[in-house]
PDB file with SEQRES, HELIX, SHEET and CRYST1 records, atoms N, CA, C and O in Angstrom:
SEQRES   1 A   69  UNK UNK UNK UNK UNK UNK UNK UNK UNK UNK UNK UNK UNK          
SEQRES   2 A   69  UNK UNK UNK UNK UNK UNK UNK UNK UNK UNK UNK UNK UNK          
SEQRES   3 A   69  UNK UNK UNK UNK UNK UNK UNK UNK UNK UNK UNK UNK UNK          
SEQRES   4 A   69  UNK UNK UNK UNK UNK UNK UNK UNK UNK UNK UNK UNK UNK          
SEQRES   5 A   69  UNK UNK UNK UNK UNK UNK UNK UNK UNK UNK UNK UNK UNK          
SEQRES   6 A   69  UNK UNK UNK UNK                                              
HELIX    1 AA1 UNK A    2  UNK A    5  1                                   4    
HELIX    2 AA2 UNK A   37  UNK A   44  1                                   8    
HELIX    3 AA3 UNK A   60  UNK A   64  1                                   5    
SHEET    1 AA1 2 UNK A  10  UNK A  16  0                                        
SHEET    2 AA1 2 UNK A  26  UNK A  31 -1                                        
CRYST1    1.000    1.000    1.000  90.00  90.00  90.00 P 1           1          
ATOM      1  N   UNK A   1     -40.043 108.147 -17.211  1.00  0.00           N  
ATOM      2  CA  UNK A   1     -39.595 109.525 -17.186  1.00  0.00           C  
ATOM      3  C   UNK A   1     -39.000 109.926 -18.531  1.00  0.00           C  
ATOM      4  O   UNK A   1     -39.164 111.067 -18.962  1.00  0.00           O  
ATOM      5  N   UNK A   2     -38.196 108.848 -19.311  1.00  0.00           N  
ATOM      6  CA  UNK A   2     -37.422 109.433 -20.747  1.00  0.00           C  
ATOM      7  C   UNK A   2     -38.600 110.130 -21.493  1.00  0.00           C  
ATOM      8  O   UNK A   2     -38.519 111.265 -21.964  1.00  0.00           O  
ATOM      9  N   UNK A   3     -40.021 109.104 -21.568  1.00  0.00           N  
ATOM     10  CA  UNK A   3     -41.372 109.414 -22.256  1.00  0.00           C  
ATOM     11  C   UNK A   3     -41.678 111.100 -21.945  1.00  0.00           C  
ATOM     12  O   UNK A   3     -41.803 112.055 -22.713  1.00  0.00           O  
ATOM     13  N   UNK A   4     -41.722 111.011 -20.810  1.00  0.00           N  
ATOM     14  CA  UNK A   4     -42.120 112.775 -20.502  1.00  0.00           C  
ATOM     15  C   UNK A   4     -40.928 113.652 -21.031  1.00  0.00           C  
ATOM     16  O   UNK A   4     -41.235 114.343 -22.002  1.00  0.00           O  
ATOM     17  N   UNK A   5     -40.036 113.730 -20.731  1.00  0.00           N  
ATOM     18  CA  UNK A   5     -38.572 114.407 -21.017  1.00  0.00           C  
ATOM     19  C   UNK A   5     -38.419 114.491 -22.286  1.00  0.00           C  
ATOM     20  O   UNK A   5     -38.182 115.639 -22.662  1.00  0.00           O  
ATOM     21  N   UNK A   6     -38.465 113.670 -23.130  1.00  0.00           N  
ATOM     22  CA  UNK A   6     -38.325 113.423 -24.653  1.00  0.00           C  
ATOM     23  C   UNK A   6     -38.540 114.353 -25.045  1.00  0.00           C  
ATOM     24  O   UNK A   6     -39.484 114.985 -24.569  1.00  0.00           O  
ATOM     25  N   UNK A   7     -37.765 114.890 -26.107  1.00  0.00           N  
ATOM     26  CA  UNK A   7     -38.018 116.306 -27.040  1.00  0.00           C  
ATOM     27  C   UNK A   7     -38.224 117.548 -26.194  1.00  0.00           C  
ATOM     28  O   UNK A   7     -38.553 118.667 -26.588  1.00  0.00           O  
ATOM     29  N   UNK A   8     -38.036 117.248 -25.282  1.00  0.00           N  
ATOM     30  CA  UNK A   8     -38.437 118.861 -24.478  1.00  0.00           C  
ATOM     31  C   UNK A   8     -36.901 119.303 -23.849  1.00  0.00           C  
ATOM     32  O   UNK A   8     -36.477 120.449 -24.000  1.00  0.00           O  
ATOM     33  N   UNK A   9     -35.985 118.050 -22.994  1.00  0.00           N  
ATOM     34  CA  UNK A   9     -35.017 119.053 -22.583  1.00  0.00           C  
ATOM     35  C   UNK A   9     -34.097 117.546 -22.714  1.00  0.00           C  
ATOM     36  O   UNK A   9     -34.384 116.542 -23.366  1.00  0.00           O  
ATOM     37  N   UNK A  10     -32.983 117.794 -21.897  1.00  0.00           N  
ATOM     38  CA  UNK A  10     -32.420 116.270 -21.541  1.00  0.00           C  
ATOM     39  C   UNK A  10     -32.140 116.204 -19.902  1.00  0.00           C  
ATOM     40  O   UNK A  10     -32.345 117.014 -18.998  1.00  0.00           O  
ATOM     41  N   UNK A  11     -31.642 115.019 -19.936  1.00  0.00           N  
ATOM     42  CA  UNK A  11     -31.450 113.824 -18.322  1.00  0.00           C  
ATOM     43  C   UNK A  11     -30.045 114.263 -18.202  1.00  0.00           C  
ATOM     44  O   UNK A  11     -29.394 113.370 -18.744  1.00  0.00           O  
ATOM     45  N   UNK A  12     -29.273 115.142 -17.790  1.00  0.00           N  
ATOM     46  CA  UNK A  12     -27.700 115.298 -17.608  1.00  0.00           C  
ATOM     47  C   UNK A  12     -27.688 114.867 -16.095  1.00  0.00           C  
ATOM     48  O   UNK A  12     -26.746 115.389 -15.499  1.00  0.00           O  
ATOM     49  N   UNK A  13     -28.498 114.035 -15.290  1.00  0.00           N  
ATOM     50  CA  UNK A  13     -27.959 113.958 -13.665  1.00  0.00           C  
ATOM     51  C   UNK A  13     -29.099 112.956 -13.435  1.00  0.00           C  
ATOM     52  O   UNK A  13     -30.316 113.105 -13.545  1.00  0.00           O  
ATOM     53  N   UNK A  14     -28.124 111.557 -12.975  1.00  0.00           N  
ATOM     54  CA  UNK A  14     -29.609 110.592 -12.350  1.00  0.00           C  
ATOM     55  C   UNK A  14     -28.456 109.826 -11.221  1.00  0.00           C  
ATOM     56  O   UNK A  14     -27.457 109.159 -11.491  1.00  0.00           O  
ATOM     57  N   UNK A  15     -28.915 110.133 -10.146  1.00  0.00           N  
ATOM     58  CA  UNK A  15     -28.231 109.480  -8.930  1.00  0.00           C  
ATOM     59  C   UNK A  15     -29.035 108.596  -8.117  1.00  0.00           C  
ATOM     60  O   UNK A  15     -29.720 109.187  -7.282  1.00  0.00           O  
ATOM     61  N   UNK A  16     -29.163 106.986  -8.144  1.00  0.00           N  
ATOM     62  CA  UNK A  16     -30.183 106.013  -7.826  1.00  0.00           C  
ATOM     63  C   UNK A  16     -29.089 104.881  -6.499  1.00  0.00           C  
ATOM     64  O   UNK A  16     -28.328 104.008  -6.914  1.00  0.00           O  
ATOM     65  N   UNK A  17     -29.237 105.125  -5.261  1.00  0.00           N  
ATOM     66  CA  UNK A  17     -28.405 103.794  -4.680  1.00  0.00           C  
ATOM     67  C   UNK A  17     -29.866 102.654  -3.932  1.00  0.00           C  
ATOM     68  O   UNK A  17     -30.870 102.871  -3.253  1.00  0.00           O  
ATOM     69  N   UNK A  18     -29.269 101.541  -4.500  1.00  0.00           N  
ATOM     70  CA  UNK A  18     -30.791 100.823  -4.001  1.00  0.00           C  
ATOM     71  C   UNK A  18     -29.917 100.209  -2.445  1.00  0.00           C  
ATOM     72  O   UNK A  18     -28.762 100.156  -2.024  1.00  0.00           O  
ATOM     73  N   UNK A  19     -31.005  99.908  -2.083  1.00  0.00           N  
ATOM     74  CA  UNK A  19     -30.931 100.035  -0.608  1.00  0.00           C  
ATOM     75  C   UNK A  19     -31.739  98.790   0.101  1.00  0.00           C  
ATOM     76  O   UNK A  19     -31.670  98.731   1.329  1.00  0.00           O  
ATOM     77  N   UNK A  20     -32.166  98.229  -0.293  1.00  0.00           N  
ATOM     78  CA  UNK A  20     -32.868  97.075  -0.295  1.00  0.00           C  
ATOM     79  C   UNK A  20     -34.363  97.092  -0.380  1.00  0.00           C  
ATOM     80  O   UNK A  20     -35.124  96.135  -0.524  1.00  0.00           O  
ATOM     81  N   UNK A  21     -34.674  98.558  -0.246  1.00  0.00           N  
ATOM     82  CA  UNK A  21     -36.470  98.781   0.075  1.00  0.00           C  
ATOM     83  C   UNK A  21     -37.216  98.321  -0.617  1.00  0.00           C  
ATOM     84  O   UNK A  21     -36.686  97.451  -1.308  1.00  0.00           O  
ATOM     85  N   UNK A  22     -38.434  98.482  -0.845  1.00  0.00           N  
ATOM     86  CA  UNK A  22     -39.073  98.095  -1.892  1.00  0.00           C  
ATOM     87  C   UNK A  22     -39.329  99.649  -2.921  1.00  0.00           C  
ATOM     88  O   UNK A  22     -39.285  99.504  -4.142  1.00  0.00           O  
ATOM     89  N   UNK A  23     -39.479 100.472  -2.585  1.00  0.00           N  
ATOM     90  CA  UNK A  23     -39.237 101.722  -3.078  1.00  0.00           C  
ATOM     91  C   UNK A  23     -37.828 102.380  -2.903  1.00  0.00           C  
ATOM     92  O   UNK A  23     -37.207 102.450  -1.842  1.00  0.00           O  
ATOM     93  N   UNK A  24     -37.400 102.884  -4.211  1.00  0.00           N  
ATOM     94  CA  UNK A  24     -36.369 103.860  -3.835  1.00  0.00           C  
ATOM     95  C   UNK A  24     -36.606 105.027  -4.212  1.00  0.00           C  
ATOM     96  O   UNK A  24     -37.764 105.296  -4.532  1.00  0.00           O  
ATOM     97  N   UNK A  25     -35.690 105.936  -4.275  1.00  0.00           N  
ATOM     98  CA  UNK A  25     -35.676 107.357  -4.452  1.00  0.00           C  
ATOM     99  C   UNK A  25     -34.205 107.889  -5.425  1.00  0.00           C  
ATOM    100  O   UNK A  25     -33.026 107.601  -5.216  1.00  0.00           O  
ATOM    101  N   UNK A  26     -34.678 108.571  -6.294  1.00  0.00           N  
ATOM    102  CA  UNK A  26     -33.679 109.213  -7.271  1.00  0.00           C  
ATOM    103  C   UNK A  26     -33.563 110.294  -7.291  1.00  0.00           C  
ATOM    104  O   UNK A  26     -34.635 110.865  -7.092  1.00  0.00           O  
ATOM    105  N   UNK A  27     -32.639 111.016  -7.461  1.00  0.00           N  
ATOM    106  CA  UNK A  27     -32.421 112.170  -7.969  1.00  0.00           C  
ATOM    107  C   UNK A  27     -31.720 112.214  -9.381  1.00  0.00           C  
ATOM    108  O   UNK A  27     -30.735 111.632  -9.834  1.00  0.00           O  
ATOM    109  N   UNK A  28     -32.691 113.213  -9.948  1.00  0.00           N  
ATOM    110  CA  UNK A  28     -32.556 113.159 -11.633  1.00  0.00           C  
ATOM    111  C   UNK A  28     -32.241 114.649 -11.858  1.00  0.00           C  
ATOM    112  O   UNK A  28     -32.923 115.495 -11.279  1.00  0.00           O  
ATOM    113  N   UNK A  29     -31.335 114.968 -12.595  1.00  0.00           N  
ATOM    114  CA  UNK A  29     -31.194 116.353 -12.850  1.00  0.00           C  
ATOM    115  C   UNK A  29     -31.537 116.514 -14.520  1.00  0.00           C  
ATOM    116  O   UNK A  29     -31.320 115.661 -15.381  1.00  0.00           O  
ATOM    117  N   UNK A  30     -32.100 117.784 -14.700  1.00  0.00           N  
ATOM    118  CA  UNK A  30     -32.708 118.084 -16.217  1.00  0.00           C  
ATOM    119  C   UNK A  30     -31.893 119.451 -16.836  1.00  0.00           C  
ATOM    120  O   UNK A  30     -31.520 120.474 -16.262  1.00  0.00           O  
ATOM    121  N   UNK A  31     -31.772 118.978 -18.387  1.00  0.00           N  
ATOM    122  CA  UNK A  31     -31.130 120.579 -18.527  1.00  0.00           C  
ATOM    123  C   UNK A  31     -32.211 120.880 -19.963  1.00  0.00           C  
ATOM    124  O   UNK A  31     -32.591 120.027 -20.766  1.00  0.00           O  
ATOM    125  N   UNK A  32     -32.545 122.405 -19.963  1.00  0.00           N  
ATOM    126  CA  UNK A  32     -33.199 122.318 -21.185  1.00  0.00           C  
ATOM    127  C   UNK A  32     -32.393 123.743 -21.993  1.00  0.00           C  
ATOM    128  O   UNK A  32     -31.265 124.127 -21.684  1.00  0.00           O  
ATOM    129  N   UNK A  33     -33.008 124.194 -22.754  1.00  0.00           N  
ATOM    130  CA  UNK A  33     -32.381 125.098 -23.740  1.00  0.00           C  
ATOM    131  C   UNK A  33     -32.738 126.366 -23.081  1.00  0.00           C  
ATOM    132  O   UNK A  33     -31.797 127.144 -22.922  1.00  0.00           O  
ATOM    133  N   UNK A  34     -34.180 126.830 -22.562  1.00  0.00           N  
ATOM    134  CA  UNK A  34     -34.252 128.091 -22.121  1.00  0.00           C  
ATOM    135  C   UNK A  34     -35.391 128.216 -20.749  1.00  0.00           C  
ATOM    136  O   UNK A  34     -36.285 127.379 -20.869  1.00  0.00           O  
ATOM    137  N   UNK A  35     -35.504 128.926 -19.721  1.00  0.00           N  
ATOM    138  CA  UNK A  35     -35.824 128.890 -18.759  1.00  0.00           C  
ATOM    139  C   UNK A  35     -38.002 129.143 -18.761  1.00  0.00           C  
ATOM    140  O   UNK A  35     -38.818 129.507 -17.914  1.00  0.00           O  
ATOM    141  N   UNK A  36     -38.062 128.786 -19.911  1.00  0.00           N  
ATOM    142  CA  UNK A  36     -39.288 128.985 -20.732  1.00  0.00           C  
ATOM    143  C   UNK A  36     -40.073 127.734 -20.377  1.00  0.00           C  
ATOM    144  O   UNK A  36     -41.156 127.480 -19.850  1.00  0.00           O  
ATOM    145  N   UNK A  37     -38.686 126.826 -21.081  1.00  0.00           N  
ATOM    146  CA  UNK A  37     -39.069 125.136 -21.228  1.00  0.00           C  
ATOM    147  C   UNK A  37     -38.950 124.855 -20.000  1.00  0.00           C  
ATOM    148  O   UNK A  37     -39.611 123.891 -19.614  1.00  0.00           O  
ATOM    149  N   UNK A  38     -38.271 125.427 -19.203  1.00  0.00           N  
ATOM    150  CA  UNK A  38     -38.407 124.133 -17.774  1.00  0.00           C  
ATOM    151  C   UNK A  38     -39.365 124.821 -17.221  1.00  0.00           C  
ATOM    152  O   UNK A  38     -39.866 124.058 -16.395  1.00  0.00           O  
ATOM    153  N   UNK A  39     -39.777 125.576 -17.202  1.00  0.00           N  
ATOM    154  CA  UNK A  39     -41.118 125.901 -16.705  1.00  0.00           C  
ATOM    155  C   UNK A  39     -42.231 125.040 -16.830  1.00  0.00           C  
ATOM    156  O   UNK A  39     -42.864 124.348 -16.032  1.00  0.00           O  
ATOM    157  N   UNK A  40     -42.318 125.315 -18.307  1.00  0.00           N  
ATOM    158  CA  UNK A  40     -43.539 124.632 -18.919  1.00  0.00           C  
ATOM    159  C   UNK A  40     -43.177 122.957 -18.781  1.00  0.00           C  
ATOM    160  O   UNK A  40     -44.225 122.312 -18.794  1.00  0.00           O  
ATOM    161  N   UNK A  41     -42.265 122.313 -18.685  1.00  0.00           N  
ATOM    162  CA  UNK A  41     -41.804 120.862 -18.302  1.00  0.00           C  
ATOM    163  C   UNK A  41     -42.519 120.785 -16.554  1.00  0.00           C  
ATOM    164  O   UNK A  41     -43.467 120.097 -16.176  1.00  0.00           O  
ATOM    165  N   UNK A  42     -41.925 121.455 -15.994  1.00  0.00           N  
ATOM    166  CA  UNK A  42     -42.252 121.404 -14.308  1.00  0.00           C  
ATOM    167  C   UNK A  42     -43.635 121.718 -14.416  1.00  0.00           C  
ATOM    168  O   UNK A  42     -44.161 120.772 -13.830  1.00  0.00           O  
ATOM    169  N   UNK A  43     -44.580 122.498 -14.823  1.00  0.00           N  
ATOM    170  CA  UNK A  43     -45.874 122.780 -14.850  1.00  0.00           C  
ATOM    171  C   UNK A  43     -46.665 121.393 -15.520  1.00  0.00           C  
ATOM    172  O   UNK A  43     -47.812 121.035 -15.253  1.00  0.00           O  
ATOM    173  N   UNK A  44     -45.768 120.772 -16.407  1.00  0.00           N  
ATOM    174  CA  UNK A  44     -46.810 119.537 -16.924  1.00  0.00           C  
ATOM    175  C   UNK A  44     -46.114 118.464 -16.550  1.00  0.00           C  
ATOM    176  O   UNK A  44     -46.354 117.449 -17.204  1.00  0.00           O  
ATOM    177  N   UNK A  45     -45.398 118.385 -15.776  1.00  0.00           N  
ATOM    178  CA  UNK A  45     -44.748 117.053 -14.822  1.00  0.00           C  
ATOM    179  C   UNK A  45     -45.922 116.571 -13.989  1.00  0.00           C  
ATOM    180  O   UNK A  45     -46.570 117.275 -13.214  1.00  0.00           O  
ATOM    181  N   UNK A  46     -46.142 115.108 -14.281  1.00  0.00           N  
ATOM    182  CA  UNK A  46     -47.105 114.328 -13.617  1.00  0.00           C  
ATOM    183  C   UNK A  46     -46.602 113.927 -12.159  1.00  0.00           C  
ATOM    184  O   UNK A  46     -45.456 114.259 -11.854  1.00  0.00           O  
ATOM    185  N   UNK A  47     -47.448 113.180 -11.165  1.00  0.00           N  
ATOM    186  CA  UNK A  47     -46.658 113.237 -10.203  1.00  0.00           C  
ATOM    187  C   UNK A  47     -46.299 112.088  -9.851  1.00  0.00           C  
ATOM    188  O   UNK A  47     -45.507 111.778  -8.961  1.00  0.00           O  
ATOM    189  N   UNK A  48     -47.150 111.140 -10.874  1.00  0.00           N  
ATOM    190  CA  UNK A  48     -46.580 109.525 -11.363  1.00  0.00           C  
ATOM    191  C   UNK A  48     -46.872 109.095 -12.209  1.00  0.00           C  
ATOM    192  O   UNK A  48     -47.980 109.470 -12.594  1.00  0.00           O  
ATOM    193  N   UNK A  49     -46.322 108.296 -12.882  1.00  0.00           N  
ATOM    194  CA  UNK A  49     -46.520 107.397 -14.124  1.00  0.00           C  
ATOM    195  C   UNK A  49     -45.704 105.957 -14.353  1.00  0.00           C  
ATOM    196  O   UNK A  49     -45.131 105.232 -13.539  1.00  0.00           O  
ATOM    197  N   UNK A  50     -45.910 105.829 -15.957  1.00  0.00           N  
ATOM    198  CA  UNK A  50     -45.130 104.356 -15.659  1.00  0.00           C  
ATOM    199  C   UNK A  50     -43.559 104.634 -15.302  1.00  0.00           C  
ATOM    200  O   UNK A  50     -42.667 105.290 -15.839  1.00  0.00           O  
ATOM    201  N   UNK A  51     -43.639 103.959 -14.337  1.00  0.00           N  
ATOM    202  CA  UNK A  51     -42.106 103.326 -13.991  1.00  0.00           C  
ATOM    203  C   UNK A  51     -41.621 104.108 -12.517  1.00  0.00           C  
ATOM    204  O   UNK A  51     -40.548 103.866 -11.962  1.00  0.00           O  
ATOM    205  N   UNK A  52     -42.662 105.109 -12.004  1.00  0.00           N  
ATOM    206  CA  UNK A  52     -42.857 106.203 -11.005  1.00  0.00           C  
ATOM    207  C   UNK A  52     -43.770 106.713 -10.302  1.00  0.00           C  
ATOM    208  O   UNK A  52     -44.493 107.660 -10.613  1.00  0.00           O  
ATOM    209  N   UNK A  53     -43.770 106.151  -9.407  1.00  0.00           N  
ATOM    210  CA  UNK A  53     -44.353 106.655  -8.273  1.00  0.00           C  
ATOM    211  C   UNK A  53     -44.971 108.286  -7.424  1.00  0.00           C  
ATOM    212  O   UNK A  53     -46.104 108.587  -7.049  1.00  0.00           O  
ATOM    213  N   UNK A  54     -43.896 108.923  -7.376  1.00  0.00           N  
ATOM    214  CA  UNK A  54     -44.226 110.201  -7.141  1.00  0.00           C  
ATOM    215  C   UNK A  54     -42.627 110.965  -8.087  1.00  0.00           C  
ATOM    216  O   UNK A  54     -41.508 110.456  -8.153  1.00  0.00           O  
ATOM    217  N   UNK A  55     -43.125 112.362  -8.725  1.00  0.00           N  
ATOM    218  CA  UNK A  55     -41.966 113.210  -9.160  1.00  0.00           C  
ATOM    219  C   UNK A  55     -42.429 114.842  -9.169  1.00  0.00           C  
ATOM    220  O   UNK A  55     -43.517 115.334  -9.471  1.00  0.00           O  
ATOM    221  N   UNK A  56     -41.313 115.414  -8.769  1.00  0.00           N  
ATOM    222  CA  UNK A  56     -42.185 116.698  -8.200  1.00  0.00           C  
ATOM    223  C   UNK A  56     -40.620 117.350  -8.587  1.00  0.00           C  
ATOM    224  O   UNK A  56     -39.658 116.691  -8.981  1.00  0.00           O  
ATOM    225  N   UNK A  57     -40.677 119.126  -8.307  1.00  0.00           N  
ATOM    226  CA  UNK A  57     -39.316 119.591  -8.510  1.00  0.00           C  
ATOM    227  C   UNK A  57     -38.741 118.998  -7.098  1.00  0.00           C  
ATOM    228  O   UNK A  57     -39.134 118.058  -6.407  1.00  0.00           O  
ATOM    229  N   UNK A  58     -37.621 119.946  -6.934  1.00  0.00           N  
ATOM    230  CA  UNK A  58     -36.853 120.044  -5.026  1.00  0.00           C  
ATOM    231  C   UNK A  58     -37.748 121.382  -4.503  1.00  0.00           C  
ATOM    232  O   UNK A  58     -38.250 122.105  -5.364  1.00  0.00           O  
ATOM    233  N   UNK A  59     -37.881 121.604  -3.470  1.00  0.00           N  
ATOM    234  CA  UNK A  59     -37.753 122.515  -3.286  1.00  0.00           C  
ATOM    235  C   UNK A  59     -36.810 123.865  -2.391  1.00  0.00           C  
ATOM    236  O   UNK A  59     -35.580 123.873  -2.447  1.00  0.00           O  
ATOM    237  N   UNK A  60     -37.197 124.399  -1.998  1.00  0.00           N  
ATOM    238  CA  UNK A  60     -35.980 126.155  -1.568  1.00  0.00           C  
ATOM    239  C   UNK A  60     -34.742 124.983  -0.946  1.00  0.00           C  
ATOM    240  O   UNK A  60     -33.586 124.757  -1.303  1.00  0.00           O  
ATOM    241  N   UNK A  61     -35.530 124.457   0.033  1.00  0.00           N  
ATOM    242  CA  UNK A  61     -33.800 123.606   1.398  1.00  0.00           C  
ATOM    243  C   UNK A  61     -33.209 122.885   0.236  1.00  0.00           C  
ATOM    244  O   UNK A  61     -32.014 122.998  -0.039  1.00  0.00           O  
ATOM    245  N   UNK A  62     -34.026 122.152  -0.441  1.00  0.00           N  
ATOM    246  CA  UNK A  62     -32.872 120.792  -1.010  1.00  0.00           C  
ATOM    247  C   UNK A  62     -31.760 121.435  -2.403  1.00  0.00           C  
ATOM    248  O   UNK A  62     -30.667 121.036  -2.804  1.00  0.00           O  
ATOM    249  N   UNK A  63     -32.855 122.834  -2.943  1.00  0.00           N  
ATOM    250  CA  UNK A  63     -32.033 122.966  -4.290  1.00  0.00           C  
ATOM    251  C   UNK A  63     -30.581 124.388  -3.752  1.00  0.00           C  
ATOM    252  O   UNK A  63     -29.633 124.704  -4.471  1.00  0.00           O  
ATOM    253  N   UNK A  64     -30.888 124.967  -2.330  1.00  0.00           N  
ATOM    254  CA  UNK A  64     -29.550 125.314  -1.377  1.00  0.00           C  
ATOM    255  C   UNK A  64     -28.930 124.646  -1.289  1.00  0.00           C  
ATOM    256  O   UNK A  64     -27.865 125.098  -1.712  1.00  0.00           O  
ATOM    257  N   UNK A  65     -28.777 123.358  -0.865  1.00  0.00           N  
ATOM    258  CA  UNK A  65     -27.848 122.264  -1.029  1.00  0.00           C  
ATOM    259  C   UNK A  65     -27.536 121.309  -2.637  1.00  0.00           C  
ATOM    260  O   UNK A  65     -27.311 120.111  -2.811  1.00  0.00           O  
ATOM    261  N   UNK A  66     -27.617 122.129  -3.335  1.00  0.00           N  
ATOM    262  CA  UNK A  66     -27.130 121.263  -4.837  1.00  0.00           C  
ATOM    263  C   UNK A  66     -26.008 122.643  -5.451  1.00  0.00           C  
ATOM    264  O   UNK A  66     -25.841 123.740  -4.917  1.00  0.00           O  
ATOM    265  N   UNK A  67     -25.391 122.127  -6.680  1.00  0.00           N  
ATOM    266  CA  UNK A  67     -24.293 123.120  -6.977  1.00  0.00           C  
ATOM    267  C   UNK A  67     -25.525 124.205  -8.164  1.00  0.00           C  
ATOM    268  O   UNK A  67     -26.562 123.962  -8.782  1.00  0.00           O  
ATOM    269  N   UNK A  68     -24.593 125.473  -7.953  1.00  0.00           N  
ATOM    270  CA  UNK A  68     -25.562 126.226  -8.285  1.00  0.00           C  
ATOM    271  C   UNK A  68     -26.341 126.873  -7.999  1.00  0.00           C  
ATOM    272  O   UNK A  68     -26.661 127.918  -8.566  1.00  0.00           O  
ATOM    273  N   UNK A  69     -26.999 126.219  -6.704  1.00  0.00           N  
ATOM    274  CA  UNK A  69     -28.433 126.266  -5.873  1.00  0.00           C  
ATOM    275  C   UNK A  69     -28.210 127.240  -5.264  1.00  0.00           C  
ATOM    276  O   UNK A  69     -29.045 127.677  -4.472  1.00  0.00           O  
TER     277      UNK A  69                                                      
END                                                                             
C-alpha cells in the first residue's frame, strides 16, 4: 500500500488487531492535499496487490460511523 500512496497523499490512520486468522483486516486512513487527489487516488486504487488482498474505499454506513463522517 506505501507503493500506491507514495507521492500522491499520506497514511495519517492504520488500525490492524490480529486475531489469530489467517487473514486480517485494517483500517487505513489517507489524507491528501486537495479533494482532486483523493479522487483520482480512489479511482486508481487496485483492489489487491503486494502485501493485499482486497482494498476498496468505506462506504455511506461505515464512513457515518467514523469522525467527520
Amino acid at each position: 500500500m506505501a507503493k500506491t500512496i507514495r507521492g500522491r497523499g499520506s497514511l495519517c490512520y492504520f488500525n490492524y488487531l490480529y486475531s489469530g486468522e489467517q487473514v486480517g483486516r485494517a483500517l487505513i486512513g489517507t489524507d491528501f492535499s486537495s479533494e482532486k487527489e483523493r479522487e483520482e487516488f480512489a479511482r486508481d486504487l487496485p483492489a489487491g496487490g503486494e502485501g493485499f488482498r482486497s482494498c476498496h474505499p468505506p462506504g455511506k454506513v461505515t464512513t457515518a460511523h467514523l469522525p467527520g463522517g
